[in-house]
Backbone of each chain as ProteinMPNN parsed JSONL, in Angstrom:
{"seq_chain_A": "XXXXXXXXXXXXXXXXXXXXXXXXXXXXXXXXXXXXXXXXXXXXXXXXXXXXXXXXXXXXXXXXXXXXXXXXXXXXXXXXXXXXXXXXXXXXXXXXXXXXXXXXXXXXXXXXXXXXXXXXXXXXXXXXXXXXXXXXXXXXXXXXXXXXXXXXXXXXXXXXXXXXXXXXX", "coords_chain_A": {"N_chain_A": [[0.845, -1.198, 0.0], [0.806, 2.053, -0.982], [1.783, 5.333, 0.001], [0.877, 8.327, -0.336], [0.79, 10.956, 0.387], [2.463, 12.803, 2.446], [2.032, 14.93, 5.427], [3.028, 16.949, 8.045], [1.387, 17.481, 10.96], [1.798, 20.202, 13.28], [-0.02, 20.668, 14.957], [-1.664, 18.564, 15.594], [-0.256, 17.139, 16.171], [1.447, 14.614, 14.904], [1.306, 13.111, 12.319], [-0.26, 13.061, 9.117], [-1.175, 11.372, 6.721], [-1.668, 10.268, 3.538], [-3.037, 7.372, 2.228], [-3.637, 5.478, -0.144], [-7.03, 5.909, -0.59], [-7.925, 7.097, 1.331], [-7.351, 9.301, 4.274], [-4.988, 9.153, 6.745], [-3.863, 9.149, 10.328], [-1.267, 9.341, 11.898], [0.587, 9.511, 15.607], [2.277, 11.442, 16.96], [4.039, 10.495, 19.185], [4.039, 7.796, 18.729], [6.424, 7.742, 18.153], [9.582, 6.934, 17.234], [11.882, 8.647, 17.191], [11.009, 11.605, 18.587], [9.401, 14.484, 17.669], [9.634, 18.093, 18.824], [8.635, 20.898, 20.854], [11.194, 22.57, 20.598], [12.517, 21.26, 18.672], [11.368, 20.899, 15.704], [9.679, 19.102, 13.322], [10.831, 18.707, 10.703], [11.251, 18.091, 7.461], [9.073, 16.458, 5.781], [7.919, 13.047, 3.87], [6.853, 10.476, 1.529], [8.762, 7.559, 1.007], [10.706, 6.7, -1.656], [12.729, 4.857, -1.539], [11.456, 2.502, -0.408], [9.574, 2.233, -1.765], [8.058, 3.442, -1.384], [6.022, 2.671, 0.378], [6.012, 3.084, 2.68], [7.488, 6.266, 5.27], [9.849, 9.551, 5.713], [11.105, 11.443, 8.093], [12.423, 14.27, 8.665], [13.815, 16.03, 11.317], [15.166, 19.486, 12.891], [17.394, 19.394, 14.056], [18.473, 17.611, 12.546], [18.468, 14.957, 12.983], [16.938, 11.678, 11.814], [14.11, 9.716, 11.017], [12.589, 6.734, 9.869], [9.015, 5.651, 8.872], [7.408, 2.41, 8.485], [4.604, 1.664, 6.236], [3.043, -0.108, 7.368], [2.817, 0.077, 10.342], [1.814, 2.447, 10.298], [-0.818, 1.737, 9.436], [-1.62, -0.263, 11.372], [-1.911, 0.829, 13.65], [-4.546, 2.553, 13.025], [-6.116, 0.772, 12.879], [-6.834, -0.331, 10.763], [-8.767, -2.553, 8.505], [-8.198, -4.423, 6.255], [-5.527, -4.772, 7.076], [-5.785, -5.679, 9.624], [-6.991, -8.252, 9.13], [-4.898, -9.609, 7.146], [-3.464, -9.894, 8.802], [-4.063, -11.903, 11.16], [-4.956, -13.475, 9.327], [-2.069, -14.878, 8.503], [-1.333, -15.079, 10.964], [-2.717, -17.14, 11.615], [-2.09, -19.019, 9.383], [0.941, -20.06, 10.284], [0.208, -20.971, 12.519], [-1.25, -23.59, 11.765], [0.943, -24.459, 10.377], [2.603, -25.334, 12.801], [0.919, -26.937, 13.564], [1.138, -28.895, 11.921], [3.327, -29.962, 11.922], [3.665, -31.278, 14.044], [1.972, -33.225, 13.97], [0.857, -36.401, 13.214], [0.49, -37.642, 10.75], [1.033, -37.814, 7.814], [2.011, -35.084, 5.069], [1.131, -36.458, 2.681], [-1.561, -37.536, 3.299], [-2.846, -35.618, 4.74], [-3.381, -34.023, 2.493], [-5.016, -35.823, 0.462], [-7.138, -36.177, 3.011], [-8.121, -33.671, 2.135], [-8.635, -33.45, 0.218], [-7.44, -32.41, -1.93], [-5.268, -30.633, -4.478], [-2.031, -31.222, -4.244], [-0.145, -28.787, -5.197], [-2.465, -26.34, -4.596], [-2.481, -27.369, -1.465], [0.03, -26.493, -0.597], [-0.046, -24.101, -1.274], [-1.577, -23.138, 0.789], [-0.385, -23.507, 2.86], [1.253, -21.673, 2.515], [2.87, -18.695, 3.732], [3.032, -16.437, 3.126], [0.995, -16.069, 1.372], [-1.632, -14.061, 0.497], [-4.199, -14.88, -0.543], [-5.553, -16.938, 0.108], [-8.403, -18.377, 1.971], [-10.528, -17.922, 5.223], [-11.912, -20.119, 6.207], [-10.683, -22.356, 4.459], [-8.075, -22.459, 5.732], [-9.76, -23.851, 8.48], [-10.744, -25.875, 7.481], [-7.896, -27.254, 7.371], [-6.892, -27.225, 9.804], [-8.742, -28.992, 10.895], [-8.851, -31.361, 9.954], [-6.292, -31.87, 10.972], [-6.863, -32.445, 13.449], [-7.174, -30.409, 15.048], [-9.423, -28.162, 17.431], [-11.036, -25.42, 16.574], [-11.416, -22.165, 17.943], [-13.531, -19.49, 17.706], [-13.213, -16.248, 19.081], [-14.972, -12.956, 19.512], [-14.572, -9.66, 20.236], [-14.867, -6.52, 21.896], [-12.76, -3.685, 21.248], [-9.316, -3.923, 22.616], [-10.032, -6.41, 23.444], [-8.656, -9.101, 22.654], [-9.011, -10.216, 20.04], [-9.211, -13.328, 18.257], [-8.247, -16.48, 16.921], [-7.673, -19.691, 18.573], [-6.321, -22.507, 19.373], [-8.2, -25.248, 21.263], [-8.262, -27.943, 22.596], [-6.639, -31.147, 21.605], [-7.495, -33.207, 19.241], [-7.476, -37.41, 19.542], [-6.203, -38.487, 16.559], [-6.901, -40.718, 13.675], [-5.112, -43.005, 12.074]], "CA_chain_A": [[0.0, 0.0, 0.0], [1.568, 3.363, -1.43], [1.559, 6.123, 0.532], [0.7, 9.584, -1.795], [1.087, 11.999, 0.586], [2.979, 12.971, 3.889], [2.208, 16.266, 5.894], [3.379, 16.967, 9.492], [0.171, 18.413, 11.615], [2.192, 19.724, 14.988], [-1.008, 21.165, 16.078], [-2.387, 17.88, 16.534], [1.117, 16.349, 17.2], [1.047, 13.709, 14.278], [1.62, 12.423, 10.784], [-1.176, 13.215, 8.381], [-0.31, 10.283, 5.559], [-2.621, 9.868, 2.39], [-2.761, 6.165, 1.691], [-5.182, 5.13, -1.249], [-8.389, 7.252, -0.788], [-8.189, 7.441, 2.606], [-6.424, 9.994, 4.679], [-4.88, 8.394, 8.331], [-3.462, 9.947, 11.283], [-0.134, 8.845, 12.925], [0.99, 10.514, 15.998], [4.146, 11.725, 17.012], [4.358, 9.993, 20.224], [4.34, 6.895, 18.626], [7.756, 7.723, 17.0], [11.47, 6.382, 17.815], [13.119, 9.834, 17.267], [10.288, 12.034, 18.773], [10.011, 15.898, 17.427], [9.982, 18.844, 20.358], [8.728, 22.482, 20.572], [12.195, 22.769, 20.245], [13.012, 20.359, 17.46], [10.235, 20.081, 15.002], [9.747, 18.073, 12.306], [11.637, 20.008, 9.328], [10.737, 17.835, 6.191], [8.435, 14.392, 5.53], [8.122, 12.75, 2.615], [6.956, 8.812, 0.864], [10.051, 7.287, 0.94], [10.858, 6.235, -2.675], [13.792, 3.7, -0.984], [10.745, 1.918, 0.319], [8.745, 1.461, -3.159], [6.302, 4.394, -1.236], [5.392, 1.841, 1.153], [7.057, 4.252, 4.117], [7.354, 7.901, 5.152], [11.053, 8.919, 5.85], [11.09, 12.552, 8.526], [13.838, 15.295, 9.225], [13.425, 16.673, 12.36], [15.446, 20.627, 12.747], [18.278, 19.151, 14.456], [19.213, 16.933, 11.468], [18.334, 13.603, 12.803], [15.425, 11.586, 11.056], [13.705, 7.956, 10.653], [11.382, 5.965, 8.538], [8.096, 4.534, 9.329], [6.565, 1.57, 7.736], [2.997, 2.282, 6.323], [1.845, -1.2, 8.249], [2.487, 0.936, 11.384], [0.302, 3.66, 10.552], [-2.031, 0.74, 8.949], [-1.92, -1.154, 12.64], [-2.441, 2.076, 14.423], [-5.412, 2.882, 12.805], [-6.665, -0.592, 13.049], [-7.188, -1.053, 9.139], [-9.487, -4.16, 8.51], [-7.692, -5.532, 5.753], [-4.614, -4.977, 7.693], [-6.044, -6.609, 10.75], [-7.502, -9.492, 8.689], [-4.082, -10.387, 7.061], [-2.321, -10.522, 9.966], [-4.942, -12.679, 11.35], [-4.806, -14.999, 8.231], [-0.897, -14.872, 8.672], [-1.316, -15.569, 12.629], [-3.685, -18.581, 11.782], [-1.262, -20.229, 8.773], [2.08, -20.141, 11.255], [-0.56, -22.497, 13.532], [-0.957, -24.369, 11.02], [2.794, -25.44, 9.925], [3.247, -25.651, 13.637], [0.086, -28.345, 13.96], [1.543, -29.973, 10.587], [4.69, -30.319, 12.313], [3.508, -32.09, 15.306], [0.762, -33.785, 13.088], [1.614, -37.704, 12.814], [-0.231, -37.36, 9.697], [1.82, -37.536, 6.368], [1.487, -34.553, 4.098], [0.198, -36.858, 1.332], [-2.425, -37.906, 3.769], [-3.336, -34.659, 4.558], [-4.027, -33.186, 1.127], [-6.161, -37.026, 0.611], [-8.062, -36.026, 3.007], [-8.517, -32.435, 2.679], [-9.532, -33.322, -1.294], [-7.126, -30.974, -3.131], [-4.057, -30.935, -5.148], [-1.078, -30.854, -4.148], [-0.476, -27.277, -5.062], [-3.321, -25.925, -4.11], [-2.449, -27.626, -0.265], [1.362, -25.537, -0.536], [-0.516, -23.045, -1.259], [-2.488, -22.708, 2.256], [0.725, -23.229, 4.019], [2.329, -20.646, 2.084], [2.252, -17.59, 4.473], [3.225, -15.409, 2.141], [0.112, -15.984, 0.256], [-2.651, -13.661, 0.939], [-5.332, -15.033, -1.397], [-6.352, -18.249, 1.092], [-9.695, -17.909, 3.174], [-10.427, -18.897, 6.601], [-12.503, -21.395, 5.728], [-9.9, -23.4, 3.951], [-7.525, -23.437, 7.201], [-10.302, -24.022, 9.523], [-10.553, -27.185, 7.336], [-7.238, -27.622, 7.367], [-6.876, -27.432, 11.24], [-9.72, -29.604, 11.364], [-7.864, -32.608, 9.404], [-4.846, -32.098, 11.627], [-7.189, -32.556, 14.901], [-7.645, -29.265, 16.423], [-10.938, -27.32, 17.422], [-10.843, -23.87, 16.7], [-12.755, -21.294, 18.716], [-13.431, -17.759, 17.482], [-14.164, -15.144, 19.638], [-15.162, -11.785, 19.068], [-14.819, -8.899, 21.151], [-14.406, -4.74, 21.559], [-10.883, -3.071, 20.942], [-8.748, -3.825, 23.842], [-9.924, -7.736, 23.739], [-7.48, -9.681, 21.652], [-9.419, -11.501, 18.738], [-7.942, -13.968, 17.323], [-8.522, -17.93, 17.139], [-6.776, -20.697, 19.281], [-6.752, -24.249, 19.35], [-8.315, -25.808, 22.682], [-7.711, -29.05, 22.408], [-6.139, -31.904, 20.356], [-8.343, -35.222, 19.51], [-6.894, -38.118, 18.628], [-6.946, -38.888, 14.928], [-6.593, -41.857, 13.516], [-3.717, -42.832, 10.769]], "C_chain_A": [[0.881, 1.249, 0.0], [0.832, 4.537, -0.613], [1.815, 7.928, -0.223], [1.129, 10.691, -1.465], [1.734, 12.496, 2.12], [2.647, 14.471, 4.254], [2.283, 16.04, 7.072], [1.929, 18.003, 9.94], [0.614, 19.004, 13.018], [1.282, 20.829, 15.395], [-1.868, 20.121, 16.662], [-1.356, 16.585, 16.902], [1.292, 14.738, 16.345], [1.392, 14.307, 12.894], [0.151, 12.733, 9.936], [-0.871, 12.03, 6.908], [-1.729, 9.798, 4.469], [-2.305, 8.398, 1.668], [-3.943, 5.707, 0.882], [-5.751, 6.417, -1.078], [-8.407, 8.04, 0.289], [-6.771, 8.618, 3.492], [-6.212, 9.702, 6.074], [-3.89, 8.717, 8.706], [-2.226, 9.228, 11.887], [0.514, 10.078, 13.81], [2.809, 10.738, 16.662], [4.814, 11.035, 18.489], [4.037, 8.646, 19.814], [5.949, 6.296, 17.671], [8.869, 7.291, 17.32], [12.054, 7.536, 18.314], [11.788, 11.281, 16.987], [10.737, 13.752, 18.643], [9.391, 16.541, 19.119], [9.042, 20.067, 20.128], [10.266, 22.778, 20.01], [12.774, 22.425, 19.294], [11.873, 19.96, 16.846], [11.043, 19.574, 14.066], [10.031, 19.23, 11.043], [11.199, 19.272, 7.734], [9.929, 16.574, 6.29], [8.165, 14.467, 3.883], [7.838, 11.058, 2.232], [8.28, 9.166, 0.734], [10.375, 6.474, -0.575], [11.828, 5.079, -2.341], [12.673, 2.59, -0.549], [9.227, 1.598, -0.774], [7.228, 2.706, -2.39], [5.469, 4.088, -0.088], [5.838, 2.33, 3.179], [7.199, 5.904, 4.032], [8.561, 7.89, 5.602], [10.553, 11.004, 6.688], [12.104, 13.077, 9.186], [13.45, 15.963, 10.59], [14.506, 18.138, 12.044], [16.987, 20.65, 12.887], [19.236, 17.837, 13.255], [18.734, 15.616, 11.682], [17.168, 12.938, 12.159], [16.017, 9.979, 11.203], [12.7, 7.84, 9.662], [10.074, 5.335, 9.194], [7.576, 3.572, 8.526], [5.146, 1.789, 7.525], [2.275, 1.059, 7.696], [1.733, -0.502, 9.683], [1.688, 2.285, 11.861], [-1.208, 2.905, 10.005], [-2.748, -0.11, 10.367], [-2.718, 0.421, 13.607], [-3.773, 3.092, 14.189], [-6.262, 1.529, 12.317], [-7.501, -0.488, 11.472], [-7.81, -2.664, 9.149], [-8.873, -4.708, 7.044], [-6.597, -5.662, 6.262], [-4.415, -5.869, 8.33], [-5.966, -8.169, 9.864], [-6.186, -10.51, 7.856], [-3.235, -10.776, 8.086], [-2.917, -11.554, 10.96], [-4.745, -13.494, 10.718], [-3.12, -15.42, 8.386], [-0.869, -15.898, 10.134], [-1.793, -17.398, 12.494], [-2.742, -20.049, 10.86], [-0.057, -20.17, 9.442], [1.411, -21.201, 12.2], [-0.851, -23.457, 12.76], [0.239, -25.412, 10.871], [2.672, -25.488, 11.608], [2.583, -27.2, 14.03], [0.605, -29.396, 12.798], [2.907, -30.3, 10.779], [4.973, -31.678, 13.172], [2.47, -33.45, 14.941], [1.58, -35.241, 13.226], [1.277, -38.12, 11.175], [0.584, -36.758, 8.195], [1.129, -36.248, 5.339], [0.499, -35.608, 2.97], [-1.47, -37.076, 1.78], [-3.664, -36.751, 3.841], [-3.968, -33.99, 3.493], [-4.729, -34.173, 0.695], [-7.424, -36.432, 1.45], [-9.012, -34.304, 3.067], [-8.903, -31.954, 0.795], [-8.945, -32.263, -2.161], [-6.253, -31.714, -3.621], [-2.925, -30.194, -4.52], [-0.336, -28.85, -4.242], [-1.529, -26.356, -4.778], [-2.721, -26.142, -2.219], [-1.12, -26.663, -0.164], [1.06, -24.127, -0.428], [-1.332, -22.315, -0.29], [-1.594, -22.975, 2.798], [1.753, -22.63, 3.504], [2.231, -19.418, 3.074], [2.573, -16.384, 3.92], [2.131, -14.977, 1.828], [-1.46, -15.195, 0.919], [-3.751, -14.176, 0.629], [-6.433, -16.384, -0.762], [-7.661, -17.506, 1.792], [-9.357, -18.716, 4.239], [-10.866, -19.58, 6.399], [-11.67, -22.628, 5.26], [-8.43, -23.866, 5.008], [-7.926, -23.979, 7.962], [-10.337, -25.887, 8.827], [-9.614, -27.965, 7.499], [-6.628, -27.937, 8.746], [-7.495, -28.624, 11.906], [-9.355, -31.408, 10.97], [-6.713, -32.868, 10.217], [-5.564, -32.157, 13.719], [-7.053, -31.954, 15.529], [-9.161, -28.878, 16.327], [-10.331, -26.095, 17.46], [-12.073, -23.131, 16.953], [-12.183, -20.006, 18.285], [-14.057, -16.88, 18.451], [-13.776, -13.77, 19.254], [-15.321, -10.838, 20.029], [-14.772, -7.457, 20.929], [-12.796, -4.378, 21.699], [-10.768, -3.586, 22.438], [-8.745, -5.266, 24.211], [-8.948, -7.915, 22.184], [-8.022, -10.59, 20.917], [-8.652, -12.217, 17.958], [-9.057, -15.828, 17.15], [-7.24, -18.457, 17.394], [-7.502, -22.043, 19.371], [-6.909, -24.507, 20.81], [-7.954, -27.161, 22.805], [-7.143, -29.845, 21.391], [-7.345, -33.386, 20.394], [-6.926, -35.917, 18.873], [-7.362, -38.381, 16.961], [-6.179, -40.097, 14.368], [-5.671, -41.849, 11.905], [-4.572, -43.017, 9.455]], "O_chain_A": [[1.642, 1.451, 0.947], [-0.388, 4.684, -0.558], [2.896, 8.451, -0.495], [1.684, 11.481, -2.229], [0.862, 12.355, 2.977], [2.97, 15.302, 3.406], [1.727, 15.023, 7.486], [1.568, 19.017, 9.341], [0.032, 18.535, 13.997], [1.676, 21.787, 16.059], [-2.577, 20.257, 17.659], [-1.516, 15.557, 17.559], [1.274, 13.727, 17.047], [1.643, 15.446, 12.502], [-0.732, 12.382, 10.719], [-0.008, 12.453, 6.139], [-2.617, 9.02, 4.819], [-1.504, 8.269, 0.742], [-5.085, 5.61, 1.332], [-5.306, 7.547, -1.278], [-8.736, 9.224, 0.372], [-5.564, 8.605, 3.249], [-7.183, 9.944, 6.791], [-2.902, 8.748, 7.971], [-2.601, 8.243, 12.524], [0.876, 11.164, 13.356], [3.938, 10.248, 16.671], [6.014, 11.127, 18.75], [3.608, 8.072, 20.815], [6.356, 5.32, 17.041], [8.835, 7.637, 18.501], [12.594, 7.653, 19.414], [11.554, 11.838, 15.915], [11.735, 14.295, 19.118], [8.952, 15.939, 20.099], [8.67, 20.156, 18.958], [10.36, 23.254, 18.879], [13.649, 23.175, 18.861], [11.294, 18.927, 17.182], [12.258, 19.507, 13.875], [9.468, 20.273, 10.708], [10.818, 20.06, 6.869], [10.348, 15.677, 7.02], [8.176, 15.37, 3.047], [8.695, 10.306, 2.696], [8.861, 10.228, 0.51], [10.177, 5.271, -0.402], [11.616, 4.136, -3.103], [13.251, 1.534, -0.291], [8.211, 0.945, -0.538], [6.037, 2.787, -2.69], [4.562, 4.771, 0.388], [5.849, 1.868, 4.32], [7.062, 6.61, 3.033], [8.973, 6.799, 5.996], [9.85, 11.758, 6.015], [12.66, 12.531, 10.139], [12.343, 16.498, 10.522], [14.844, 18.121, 10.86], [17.755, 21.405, 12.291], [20.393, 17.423, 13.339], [18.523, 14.969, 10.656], [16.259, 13.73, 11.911], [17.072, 9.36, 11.346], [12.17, 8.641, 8.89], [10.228, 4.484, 10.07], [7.145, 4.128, 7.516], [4.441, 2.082, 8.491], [1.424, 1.26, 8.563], [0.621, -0.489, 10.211], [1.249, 2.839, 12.868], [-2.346, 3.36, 10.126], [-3.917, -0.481, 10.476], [-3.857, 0.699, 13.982], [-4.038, 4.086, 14.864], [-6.997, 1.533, 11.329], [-8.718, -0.599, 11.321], [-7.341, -3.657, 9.705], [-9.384, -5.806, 6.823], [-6.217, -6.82, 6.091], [-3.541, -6.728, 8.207], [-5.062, -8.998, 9.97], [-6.253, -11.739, 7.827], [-2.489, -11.75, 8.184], [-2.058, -12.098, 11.655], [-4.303, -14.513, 11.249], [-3.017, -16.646, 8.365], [-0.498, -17.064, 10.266], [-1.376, -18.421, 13.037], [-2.624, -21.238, 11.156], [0.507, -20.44, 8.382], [2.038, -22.184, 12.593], [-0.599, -24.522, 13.323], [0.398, -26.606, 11.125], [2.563, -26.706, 11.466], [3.141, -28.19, 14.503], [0.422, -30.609, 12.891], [3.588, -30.852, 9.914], [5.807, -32.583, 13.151], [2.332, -34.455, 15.64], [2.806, -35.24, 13.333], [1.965, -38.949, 10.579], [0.648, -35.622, 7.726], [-0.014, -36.344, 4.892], [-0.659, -35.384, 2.616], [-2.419, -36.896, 1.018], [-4.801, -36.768, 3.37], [-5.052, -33.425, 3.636], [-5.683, -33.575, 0.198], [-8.505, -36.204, 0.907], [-10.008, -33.928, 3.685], [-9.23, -30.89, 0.268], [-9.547, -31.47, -2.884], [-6.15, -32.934, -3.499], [-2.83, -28.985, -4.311], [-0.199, -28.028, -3.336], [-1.045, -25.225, -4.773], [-2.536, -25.078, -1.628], [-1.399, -25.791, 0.658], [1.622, -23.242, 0.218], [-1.723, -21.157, -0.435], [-1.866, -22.566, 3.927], [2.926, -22.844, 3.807], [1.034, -19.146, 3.168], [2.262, -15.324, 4.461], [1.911, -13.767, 1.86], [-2.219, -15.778, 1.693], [-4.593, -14.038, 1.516], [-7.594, -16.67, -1.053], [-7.79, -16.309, 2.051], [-8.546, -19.628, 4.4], [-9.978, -20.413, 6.217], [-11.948, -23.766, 5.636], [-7.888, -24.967, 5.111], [-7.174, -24.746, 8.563], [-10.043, -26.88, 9.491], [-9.826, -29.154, 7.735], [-5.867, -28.901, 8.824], [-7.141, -29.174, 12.949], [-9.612, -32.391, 11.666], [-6.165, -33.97, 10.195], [-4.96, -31.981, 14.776], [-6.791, -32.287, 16.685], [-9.933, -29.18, 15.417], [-9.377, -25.737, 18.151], [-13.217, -23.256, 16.516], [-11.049, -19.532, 18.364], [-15.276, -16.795, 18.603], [-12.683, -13.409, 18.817], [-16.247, -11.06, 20.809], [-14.636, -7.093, 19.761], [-11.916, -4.985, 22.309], [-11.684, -3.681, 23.256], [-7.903, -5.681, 25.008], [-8.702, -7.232, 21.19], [-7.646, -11.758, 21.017], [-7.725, -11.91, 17.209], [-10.262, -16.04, 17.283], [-6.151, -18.133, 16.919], [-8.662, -22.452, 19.419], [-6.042, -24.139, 21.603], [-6.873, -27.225, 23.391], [-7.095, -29.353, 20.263], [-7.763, -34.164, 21.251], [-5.957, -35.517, 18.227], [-8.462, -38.436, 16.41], [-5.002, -40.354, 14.618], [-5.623, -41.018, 10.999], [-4.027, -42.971, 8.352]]}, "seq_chain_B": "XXXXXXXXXXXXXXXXXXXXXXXXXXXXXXXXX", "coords_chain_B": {"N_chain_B": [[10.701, -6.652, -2.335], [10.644, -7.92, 0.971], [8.404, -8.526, 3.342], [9.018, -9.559, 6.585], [8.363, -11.683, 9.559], [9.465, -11.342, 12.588], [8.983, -12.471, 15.19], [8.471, -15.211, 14.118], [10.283, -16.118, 12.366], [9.665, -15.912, 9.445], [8.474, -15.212, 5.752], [5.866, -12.927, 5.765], [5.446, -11.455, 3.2], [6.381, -11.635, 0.11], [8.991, -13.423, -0.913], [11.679, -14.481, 0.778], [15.256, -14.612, 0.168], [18.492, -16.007, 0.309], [20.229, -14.746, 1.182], [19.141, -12.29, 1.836], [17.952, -13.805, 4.304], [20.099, -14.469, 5.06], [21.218, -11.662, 6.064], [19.416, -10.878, 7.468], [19.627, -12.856, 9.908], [22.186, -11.47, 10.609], [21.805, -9.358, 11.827], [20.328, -9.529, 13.635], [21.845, -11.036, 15.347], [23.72, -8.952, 16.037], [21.883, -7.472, 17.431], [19.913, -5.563, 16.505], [17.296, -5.819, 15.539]], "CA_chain_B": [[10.308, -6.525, -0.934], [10.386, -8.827, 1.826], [7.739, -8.113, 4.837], [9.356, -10.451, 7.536], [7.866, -11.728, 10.758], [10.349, -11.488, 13.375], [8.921, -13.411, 15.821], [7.923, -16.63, 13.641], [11.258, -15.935, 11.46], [9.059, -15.987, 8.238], [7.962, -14.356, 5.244], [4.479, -12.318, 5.582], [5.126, -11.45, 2.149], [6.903, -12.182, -0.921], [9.941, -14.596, -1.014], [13.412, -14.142, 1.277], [16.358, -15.028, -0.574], [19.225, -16.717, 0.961], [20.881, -13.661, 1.265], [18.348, -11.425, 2.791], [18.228, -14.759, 5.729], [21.527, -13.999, 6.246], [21.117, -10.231, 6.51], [18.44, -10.542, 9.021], [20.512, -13.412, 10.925], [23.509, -10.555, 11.165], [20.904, -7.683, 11.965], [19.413, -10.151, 15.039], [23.096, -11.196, 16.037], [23.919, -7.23, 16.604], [20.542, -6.734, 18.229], [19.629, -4.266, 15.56], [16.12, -6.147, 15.8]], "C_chain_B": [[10.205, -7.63, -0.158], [9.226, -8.429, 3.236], [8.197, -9.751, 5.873], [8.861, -10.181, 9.096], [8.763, -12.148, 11.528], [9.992, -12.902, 14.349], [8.827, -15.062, 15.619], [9.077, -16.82, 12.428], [10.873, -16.543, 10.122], [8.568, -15.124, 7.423], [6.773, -14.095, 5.3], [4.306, -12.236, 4.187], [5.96, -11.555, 1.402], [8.022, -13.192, -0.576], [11.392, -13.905, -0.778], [14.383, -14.894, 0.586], [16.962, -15.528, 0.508], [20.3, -15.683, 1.217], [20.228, -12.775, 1.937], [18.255, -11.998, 4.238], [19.097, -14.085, 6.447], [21.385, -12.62, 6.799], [20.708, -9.924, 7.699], [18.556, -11.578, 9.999], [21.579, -12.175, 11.712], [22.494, -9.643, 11.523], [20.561, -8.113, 13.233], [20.732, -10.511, 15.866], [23.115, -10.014, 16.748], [22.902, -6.758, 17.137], [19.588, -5.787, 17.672], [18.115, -4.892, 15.612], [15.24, -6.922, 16.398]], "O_chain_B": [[9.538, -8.51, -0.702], [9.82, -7.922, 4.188], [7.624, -10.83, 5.721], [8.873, -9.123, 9.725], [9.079, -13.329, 11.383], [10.527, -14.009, 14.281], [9.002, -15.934, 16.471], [8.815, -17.641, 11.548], [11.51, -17.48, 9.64], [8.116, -14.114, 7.964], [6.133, -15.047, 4.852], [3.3, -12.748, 3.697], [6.954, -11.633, 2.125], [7.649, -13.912, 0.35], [12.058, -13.185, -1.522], [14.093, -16.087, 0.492], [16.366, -15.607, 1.583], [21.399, -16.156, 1.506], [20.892, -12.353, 2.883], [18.376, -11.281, 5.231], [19.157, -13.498, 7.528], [21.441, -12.474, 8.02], [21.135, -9.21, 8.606], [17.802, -11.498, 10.969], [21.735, -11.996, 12.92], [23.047, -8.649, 11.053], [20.445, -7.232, 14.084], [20.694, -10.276, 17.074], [22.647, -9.919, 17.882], [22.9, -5.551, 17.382], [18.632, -5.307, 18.28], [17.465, -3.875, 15.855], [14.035, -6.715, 16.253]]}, "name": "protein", "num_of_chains": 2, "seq": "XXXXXXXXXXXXXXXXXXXXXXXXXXXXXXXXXXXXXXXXXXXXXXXXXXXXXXXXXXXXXXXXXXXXXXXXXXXXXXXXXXXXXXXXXXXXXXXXXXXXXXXXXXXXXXXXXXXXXXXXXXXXXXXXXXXXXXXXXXXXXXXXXXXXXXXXXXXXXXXXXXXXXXXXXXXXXXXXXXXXXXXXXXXXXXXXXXXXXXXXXX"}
């Protein structure tokens, strides 16, 4: 996600950053190398070193850093943000249950009715393009239960495995 | 681009070379992350 436009706001102490359509707030007290009354922020700017995907800021005194957009994407709790790092969170449990699994890959993709690439392809974590649906099956072949819960900011949504069954070879 | 997950020492997104590994082996040696 390319970031179009950078402006410093130090009346409301924050990053102003035009990403896509949308225009989202980062503030300055979430920064490494925090500006001052004394030391503002002297230039910002997309960081072209960073494909755009980053803001790069001078403070008065010369020193400066970079932020990653995903940190002004987390900090403004972005829902496709959230939701890959979620799908990310969920295939890492995965390879860890397909680790511990007694359950031969070949077996696995037998009974989970795909092809071979297609199954690489849900324990790719790279790969954004998977649904939940197709790990929950895949969890569900490797003998976990997965429980979703849902809550307000401040609870930690996610899904976790409660138990293991046995499964048979 | 690489987006790497520190904690689960994996790619989020596209594909780490065998050279970028190393990078971010020597970057975690020196504490740098």
């Amino acid at each position: 996600m390319r970031i179009e436009e950078a402006v410093a706001n130090n009346r409301r102490k924050g990053f102003e950053l035009k990403v896509g359509k949308e225009v989202l707030f980062f503030p300055y007290a979430r920064l490494r190398v925090q500006p001052s009354a004394q030391n503002r922020v002297e230039e910002v700017r997309p960081d072209p070193e960073l494909g755009y995907e980053g803001f790069t800021y001078s403070l008065e005194d010369g020193s400066e850093d970079t932020v990653h957009v995903d940190a002004v994407l987390e900090y403004n709790q972005d829902p496709d943000y959230m939701r890959e790092l979620l799908l990310h969170n969920l295939t890492v449990e995965v390879r860890k249950q397909l680790e511990e699994s007694e359950l031969s890959r070949r077996e696995v993709i037998r009974r989970l009715g795909t092809s071979p690439s297609q199954f690489y392809r849900l324990i790719d974590e790279a790969n954004r393009t998977k649904s939940f649906g197709q790990l929950f099956d895949l969890l569900h072949i490797l003998g976990c239960e997965v429980e979703v819960k849902v809550g307000g900011r401040g609870f930690r949504s996610g899904t976790r495995r409660t138990r293991r069954k046995a499964v048979g070879g | 681009m690489v987006k790497w997950d520190l904690e689960n020492g994996l790619a989020m997104k596209g594909k780490a070379t065998r050279r970028i590994k190393a990078l971010i082996e020597e970057l975690e040696a020196e504490g740098e992350l």
